[in-house]
N, C-alpha and C positions, 0 to 999 in steps of 0.2 A: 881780563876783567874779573876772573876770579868765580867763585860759586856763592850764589845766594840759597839758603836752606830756611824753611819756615816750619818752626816745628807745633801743630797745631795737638793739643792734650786734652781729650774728654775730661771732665768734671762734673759730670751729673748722675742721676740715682745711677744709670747701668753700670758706673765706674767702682759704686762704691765697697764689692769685694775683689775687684781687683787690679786695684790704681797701684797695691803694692808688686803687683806681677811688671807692672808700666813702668815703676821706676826701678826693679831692679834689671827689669832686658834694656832700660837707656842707661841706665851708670855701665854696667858692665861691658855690654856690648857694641853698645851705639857710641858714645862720650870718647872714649878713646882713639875712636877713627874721626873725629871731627879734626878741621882744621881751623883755627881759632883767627886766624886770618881774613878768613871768609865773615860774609855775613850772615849770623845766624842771629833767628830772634826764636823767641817762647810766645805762644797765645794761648792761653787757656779758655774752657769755651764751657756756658751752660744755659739757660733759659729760666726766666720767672714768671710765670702766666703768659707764657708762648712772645714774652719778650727778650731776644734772644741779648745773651749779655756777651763781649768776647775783652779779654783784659788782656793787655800786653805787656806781659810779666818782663820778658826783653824785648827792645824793638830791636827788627831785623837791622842789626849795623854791624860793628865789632865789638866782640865781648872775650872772655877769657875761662878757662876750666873752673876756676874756682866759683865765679858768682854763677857759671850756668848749670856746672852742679848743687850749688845752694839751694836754685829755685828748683829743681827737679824734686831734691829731699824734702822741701817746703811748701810743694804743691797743697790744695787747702785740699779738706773733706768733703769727699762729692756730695753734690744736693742739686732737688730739682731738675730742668730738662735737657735735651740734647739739643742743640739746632745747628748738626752736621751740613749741611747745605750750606747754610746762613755763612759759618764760620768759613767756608774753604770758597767761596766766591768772596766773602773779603778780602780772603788772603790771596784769590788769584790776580785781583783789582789792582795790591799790592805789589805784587811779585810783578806785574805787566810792566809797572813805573820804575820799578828797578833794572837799570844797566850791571848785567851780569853773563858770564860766556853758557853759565847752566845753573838754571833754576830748579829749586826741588822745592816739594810739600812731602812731612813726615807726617802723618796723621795719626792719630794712636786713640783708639777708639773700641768701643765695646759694640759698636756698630746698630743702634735703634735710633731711627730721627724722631724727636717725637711733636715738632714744630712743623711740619709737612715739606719740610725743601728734598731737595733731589742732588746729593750734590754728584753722582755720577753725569747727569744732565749738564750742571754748569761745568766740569772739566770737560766734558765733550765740545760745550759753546767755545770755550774759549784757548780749544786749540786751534782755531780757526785765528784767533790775533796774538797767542806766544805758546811755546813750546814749556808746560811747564809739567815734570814729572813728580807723578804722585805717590809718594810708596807709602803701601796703608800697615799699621800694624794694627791686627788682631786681636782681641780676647775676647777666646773661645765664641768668636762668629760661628752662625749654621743656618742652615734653610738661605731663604731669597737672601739675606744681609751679605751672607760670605760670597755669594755667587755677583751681589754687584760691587764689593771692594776687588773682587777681583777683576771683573770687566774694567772698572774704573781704573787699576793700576795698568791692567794689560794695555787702553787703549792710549796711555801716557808715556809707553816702555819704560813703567814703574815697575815694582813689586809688591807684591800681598802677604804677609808673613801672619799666620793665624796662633796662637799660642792658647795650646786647650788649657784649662783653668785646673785642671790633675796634672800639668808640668808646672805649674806656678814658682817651687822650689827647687825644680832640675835645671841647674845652671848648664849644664852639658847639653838637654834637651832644646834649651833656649837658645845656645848658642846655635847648634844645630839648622834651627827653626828661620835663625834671622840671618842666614848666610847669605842668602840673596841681597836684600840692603844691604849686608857690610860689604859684598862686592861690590853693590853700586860704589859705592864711599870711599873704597878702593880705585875706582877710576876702572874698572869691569863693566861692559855693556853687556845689559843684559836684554836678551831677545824674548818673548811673550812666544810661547809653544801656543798657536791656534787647537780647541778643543774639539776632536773630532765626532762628527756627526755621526750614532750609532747607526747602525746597517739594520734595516727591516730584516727581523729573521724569516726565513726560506718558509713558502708554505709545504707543509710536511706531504711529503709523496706518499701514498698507499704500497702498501707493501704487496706485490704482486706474486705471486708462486707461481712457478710451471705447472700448465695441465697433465693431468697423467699421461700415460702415454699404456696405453692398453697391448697385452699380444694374444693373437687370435690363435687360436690351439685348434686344430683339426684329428680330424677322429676319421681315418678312411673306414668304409664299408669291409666288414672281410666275407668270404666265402669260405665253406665246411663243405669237403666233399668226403661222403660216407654213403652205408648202405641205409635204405628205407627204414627198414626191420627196426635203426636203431632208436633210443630214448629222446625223446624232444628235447632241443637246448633253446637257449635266451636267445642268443648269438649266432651269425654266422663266424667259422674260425678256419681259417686253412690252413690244410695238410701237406706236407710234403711227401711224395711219393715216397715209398720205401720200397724193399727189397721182397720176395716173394716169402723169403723164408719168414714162418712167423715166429720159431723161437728166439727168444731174447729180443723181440722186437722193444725198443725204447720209442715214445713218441721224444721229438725234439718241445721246448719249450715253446709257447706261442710267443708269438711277435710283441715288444713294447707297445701298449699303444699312445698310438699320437692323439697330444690335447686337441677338442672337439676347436673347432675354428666356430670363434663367436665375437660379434660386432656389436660395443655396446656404446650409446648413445644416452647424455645426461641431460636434464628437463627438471626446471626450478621445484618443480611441482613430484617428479613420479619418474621413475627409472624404468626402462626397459631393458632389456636384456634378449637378444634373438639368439638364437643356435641353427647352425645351419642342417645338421643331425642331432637328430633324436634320438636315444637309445631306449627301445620298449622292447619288453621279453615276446621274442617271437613262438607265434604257434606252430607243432611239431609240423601243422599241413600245409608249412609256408615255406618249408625248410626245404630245397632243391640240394638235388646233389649230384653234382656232376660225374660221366661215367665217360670213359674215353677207351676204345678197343684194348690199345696195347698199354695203358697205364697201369703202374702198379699201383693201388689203392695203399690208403696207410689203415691200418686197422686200429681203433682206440675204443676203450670202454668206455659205456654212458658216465662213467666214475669219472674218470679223465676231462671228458670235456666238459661237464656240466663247472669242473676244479676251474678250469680257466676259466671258464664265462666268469667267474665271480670272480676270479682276479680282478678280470679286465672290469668289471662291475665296481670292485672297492677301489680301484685306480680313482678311476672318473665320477666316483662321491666324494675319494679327496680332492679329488681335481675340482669339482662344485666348489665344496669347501673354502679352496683357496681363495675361488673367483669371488665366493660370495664374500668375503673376508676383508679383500683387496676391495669390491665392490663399497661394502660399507666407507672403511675406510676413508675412501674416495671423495664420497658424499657428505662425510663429517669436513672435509677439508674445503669440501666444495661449499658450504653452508656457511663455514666458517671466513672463508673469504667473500664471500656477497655479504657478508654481515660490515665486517673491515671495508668494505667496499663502500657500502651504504654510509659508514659513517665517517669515510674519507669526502665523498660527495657533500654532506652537510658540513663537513669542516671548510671547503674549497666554499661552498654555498655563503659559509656564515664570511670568510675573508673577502669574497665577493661584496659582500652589502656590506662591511667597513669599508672596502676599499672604494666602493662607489658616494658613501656617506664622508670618509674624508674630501675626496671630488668634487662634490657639494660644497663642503667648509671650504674650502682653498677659494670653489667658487665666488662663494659670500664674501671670504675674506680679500679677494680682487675689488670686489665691489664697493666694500665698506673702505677700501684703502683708494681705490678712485674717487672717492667722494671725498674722504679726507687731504688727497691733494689737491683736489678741486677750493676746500673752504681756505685749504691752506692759502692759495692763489688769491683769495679772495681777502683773507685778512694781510696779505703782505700788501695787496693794493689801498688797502683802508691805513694800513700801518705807514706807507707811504705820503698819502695824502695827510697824514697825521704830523710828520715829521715835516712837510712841508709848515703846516700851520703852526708848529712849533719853532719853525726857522723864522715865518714872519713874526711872531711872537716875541721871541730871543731879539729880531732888531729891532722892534720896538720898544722892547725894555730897555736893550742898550744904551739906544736913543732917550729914553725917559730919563736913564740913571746919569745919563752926560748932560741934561738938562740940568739935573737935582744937585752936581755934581759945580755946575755955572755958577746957579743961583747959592749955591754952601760959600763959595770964595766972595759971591759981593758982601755978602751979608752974615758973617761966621759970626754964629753964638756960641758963647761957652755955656756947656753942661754942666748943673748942680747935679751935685749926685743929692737920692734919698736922705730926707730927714734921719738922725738916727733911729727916734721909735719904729718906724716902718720897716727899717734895714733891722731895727732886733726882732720884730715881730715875725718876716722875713724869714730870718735865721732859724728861729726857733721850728717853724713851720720847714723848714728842708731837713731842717735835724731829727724832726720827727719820722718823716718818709725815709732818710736814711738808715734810720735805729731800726724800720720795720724791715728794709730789704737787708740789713746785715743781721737780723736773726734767723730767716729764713736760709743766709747763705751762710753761719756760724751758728748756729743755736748753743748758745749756754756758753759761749766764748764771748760773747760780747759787751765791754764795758763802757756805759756813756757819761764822759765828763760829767757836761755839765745835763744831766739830767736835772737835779734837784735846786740847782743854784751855776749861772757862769762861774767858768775858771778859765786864767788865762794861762794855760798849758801850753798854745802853741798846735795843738789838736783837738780833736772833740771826741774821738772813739779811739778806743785799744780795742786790737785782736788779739787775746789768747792762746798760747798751748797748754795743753794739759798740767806741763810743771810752771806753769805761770808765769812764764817767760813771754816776752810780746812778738807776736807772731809783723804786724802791721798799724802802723800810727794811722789814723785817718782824718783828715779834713775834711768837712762839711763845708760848701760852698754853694752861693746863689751866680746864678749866667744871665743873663742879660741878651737881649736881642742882637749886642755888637759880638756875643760870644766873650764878656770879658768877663773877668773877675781878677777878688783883690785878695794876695795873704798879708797880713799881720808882720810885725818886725820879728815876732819871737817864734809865728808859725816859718817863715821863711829859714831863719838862724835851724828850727827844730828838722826844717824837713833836709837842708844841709846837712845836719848831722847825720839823719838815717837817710839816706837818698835812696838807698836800696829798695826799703821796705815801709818808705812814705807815702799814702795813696792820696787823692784828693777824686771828696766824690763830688761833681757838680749837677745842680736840679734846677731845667731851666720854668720857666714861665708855665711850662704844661706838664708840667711834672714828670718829665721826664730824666733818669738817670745818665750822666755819663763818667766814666770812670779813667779818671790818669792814674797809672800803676806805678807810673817814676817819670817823674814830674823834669827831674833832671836829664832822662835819656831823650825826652819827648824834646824838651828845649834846644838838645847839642841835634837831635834830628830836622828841625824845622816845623812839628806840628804844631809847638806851642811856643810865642814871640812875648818877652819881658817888655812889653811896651802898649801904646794905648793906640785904638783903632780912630781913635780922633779927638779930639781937644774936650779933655774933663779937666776939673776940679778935685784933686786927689788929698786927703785928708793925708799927713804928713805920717810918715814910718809905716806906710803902706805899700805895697810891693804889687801893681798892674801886671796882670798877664790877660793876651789875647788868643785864640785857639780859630788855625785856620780854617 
């Protein structure tokens, strides 16, 4: 059954620096992958005081490279609103009623709705009744906009192609850019990469040091055995017996001594420090000295041992020294970590109360989202009931209109149409409303026949380009409650000759606009029937047409 493609084109203020960026990534990139086979249409889309307008440049049927390039190069000058919603549930409306093996929407948008639709929302509704994919094209989208063209294309297994507005002329970058649709276009399926949910980062661990690890230095007791007679020393020091003879007597050096054994204990506040020996300079009447029968005694001068007491003495000041050193030290590091410490705890403390405050929210948001399926329940039962009284309703009418429909055949009147004055006075008044919403959507391009005086041209307004070339012929026409209206011999012959680019704008009863963009695609489609809705009175060289 072929592919149906609807290509729907922003025209309003957001488009208007860079509708030319639009049309060179569709000539270039998009046009040449189309298959002209298929049915493709054009809709252009914009708003006039949030009444949304959508024109169909081509209707979705068969068409050809040449006229769907034409209207691409021919697209008018953006003005006025967006009404993205508005336009892409028309076209899904559409696209439902078409028999085709795969439906697509090209959207090509600068992505601000400024009418209030949602049209992520309606492609959501209505994949629920046809499969229809959405591929958005981009200029320079950012913030929330880009983030819902893109759910919207992903939940359609479309694609999103966003084209920042500093590539505008990088044909390379563009092609780049839209690689994803020209693989759809290719006959490539493309799959939607789900966007992964960031990971809570890790609450940061406190950086722990090992505690020191102290060593206990011991300092033995020594003993000095000597005779009484001699000089008082600090220290006990012991001697090694030596030999009798005294000449050339050498003392041997004293013993290394061993660090004092000390155990020390840390406290936030104050440091202790025990020693398990004390080293005080002893009084000469404390000093024993050992005397043993047959021992040889070592004989040393007071010079001698007073030498080594101070050795052993500046040892064990540097030995303090070190402790005290190490000790400080220690303390800086140990201060330093209860600091880091404390404010590892207030970090843990503060993710604590977010993490308990999200808990809360999740809470709420359970709650506020039970209630909202609760109303939901509530309005699909009222929607229900609704629908029922609509159904009695609908057979009642039905009923009524088969009654209306009895009573027409026993008794058919024929219809005079309007007196002329009424039908120009009429005219004159739709032609005015017209002239006002075509300067708003042309300004300074717009020319009206017969502003000053009727003329019978065949049209009532020209569209402009800049070299004064006619952009669009347009007819002013009145509609009527059967939806009809009438052209002219010479407007019919005029719109024959430019079919392309002949509009006809109709204003019915409540002044409201509707716009045929080609009068002749509409007629070979079925929207619009060369014929009358029921038995008139037709003033001769007049051309009836009726609009489903």
């Amino acid at each position: 059954m072929g592919t149906a493609i609807d290509f729907l084109i922003d025209i309003s203020d957001n488009m208007s620096k860079k509708l030319n960026i639009a049309q060179k990534a569709i000539k270039e990139e998009i046009i040449p992958l189309l298959d002209f086979s298929d049915s493709i249409g054009i809709r252009t889309f914009l708003s006039i005081a949030k009444s949304p307008i959508v024109i169909n440049s081509i209707d979705l049927g068969e068409t050809n490279r040449h006229d769907f390039t034409e209207k691409i190069d021919k697209l008018p000058i953006p003005n006025a609103g967006s009404p993205i919603g508005y336009t892409v549930k028309k076209s899904l409306e559409h696209l439902n009623e078409v028999e085709a093996s795969r439906k697509r929407i090209i959207l090509v948008t600068a992505g601000v709705e400024t009418d209030g639709g949602n049209y992520e929302f309606e492609v959501e509704k209505n994949l629920k009744i046809d499969n229809v994919q959405v591929n958005i094209i981009g200029l320079g989208l950012s913030g929330f906009e880009e983030k819902t063209a893109q759910k919207t294309a992903d939940m359609s297994h479309g694609c999103f192609c966003n084209i920042p507005l500093d590539k505008g002329d990088d044909s390379l970058a563009i092609s780049n850019i839209l690689q994803p649709l020209k693989d759809i276009l290719n006959g490539k399926e493309v799959i939607p990469t789900p966007v992964a949910e960031p990971e809570p980062a890790p609450a940061p661990v406190p950086e722990v040091k090992p505690e020191p690890v102290f060593q206990e230095v011991k300092v033995e007791p020594i003993t000095i055995t000597a005779k009484e007679e001699e000089a008082p020393i600090i220290n006990r020091v012991a001697a090694e017996p030596i030999s009798e003879k005294k000449e050339e007597v050498k003392p041997e050096p004293a013993p290394a001594a061993k660090q004092p054994e000390v155990s020390v204990s840390f406290q936030p506040k104050e440091t202790i420090i025990e020693s398990k020996v004390e080293f005080q300079p002893t009084d000469r009447s404390q000093i024993q000295f050992q005397t043993e029968p047959d021992s040889k005694l070592a004989s040393f001068s007071s010079f001698d041992k007073r030498a080594d007491v101070q050795n052993i003495n500046q040892q064990l000041a540097e030995n303090n020294a070190q402790i005290e050193k190490l000790l400080k030290k220690n303390e800086e590091e140990l201060k330093s970590f209860a600091i880091k410490q404390q404010e590892s705890d207030r970090e843990i403390a503060e993710l604590r109360s977010a993490g308990q405050k999200a808990v809360a929210t999740i809470e709420e948001l359970k709650k506020l989202n039970t209630n909202a399926n609760s109303e939901i329940d509530r309005l699909e039962k009222l929607l229900g009931e609704a629908q029922a009284d609509i159904k009695k309703l609908t057979e009642a009418q039905n009923s009524a209109y088969a009654e209306i429909q009895r009573l027409k055949k026993i008794d058919e009147d024929v219809i005079i149409l309007q007196d002329a004055e009424e039908i120009s006075k009429n005219s004159r008044k739709n032609e005015m409303q017209i002239y006002e919403m075509l300067m708003k959507r042309y300004p300074g391009r717009v020319i009206w026949i017969n502003k000053d005086e009727k003329k019978n041209m065949g049209y009532d307004f020209e569209i402009k380009f800049d070299d004064n070339s006619i952009e669009y012929y347009i007819a002013g026409k009145g509609i009527d409650q059967d939806r009809t209206f009438f052209l002219s011999k010479l407007e019919w012959e005029k719109c024959l000759k430019h079919s392309r680019n002949y509009q006809v704008y109709l204003v019915d009863k409540d002044n409201r606009i509707a716009i045929i963009d080609n009068l002749i695609g509409c007629i070979l489609s079925g929207k619009v029937h060369p014929l009358a809705g029921k038995n008139q009175k037709v003033k001769a060289g007049n051309v009836q047409f009726s609009i489903d």
